[in-house]
C-alpha positions as CSV (number, residue, x, y, z in Angstrom):
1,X,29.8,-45.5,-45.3
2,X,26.7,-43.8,-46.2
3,X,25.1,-45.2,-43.2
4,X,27.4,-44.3,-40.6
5,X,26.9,-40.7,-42.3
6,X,23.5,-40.9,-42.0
7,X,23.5,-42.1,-38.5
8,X,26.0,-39.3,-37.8
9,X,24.1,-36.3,-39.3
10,X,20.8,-37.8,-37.5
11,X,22.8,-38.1,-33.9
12,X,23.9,-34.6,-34.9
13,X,21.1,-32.9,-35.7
14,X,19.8,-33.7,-32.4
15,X,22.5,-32.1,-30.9
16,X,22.5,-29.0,-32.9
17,X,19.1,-28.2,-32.9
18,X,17.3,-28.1,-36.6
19,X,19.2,-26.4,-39.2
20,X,18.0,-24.8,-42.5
21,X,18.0,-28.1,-44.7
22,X,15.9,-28.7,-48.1
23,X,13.6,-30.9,-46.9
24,X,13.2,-33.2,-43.6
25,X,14.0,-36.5,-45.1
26,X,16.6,-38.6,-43.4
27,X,19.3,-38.1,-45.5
28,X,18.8,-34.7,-45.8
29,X,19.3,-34.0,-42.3
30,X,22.1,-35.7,-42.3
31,X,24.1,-33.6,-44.9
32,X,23.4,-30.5,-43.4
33,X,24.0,-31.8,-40.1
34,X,27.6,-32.9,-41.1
35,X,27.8,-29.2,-43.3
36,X,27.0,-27.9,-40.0
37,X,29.1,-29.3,-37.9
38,X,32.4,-29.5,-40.0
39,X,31.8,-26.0,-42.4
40,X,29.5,-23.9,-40.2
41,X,26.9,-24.1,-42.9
42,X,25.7,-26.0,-45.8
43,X,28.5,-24.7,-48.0
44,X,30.0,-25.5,-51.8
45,X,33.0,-26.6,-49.9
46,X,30.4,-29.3,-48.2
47,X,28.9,-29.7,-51.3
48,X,31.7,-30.9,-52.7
49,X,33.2,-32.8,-50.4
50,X,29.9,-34.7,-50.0
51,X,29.7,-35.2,-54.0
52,X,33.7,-36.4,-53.4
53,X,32.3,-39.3,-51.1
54,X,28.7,-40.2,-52.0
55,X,28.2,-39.8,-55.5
56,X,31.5,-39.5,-57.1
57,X,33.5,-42.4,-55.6
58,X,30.8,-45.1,-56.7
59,X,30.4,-43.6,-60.2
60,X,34.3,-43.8,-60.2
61,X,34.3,-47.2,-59.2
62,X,31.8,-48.9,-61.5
63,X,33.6,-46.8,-64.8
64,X,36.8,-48.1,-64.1
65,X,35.2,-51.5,-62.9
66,X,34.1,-51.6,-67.0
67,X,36.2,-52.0,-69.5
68,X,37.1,-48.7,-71.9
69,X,35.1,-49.8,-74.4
70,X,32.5,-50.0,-73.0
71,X,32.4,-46.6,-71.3
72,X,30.7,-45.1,-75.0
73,X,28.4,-47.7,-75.1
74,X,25.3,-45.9,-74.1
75,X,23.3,-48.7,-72.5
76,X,26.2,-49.5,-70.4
77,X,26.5,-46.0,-68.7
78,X,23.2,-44.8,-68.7
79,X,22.4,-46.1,-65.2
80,X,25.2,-44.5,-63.6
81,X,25.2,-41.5,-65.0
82,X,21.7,-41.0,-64.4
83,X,22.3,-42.4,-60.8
84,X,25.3,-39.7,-60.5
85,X,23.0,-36.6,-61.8
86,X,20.7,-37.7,-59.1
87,X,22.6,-37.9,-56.5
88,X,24.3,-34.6,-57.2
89,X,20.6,-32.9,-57.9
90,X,19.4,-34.3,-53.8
91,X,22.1,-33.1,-52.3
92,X,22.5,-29.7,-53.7
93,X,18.7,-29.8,-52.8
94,X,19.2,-30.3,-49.1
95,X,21.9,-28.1,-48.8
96,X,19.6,-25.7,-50.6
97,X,22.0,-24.7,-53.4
98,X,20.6,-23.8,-56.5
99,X,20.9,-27.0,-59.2
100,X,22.6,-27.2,-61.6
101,X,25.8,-25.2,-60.0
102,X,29.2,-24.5,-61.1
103,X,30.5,-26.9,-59.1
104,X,28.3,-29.7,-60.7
105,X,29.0,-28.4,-64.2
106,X,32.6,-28.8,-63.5
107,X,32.0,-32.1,-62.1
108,X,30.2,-33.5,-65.4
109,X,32.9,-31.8,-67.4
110,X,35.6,-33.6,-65.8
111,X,33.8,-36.5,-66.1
112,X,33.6,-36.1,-69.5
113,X,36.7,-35.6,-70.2
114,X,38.2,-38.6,-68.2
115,X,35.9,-40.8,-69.2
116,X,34.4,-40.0,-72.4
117,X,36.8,-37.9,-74.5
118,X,37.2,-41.0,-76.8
119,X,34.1,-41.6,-77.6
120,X,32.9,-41.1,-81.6
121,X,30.0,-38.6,-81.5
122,X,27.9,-38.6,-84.5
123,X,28.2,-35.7,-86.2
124,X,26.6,-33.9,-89.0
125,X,28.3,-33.3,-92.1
126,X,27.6,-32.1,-95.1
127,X,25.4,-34.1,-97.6
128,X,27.0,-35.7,-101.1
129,X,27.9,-33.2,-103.7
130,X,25.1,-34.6,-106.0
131,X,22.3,-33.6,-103.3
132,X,23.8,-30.6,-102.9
133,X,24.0,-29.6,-106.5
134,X,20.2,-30.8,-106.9
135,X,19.2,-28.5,-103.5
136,X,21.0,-25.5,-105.4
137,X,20.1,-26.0,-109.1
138,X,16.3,-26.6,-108.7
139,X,15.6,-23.6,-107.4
140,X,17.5,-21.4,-109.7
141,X,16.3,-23.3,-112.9
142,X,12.5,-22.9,-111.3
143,X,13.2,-18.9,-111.2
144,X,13.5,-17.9,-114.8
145,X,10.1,-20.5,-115.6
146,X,8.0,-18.6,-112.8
147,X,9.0,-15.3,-114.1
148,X,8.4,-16.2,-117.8
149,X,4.9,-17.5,-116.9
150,X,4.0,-14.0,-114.7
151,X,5.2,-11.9,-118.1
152,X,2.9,-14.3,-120.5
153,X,-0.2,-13.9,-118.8
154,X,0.4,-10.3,-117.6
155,X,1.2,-9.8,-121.5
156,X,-1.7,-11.3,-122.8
157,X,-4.0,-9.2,-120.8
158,X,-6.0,-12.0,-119.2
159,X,-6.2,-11.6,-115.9
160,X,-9.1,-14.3,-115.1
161,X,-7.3,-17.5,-116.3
């Protein structure tokens, strides 16, 4: 599918003249040639119809290709989700919209919370009561001894020692 798009936008953009597009690759002619012709103009309604088809639907299809489990194994999703974040970065770049968007936010959000709400995160907690009782008690018990050393030699007169 990707290629008849490409082949599409290119065919188009010959028709249409040059539109304002990110850069001159092939691909990016092609999205804003297909913006162009079906929106008027590279648009967030493109944008996300284009993240819908290119980026979206094969991320979709690998994650629920895997098995649940293995969707918060790290190793397993990195690749995809890098390949996603990609994906949506180019294309917001040829259609010249600023990255990271709203819509792209979104996007990762909902991913999130389809595919990763059940993940364990690792969070921080509090430390064991004894480390925290040794954190709070040194301090306090090294106060009075600082103070009674300043008043002995202050007392004593001798300044040099």
């Amino acid at each position: 599918m990707k290629g008849a798009l490409g082949f599409i936008g290119v065919f188009l953009s010959f028709l249409c003249g040059e539109s304002a597009c990110g850069n001159h690759s092939h691909n990016c002619m092609a999205y804003c040639s297909l913006c162009d012709q079906f929106y008027g103009a590279p648009t967030t309604i493109c944008l996300s119809d284009l993240l819908d088809h290119l980026c979206l639907h094969k991320f979709y299809t690998t994650m629920t290709s895997l098995n649940s489990t293995d969707w918060c194994t790290w190793s397993n999703v990195s690749g995809l989700y890098s390949n996603l974040s990609l994906c949506t970065e180019e294309i917001s770049d040829c259609l010249e919209i600023p990255w990271p968007n709203p819509l792209v936010e979104q996007t990762f959000v909902n991913i999130h919370s389809k595919f990763f709400k059940d993940c364990p995160s690792e969070e921080l907690s509090d430390p064991p009561p004894v480390i925290v009782f040794a954190l709070v008690i040194t301090p306090i018990c090294l106060i009075p001894v600082m103070v009674s050393l300043v008043v002995l030699k202050t007392k004593n007169g001798d300044g040099s020692s």
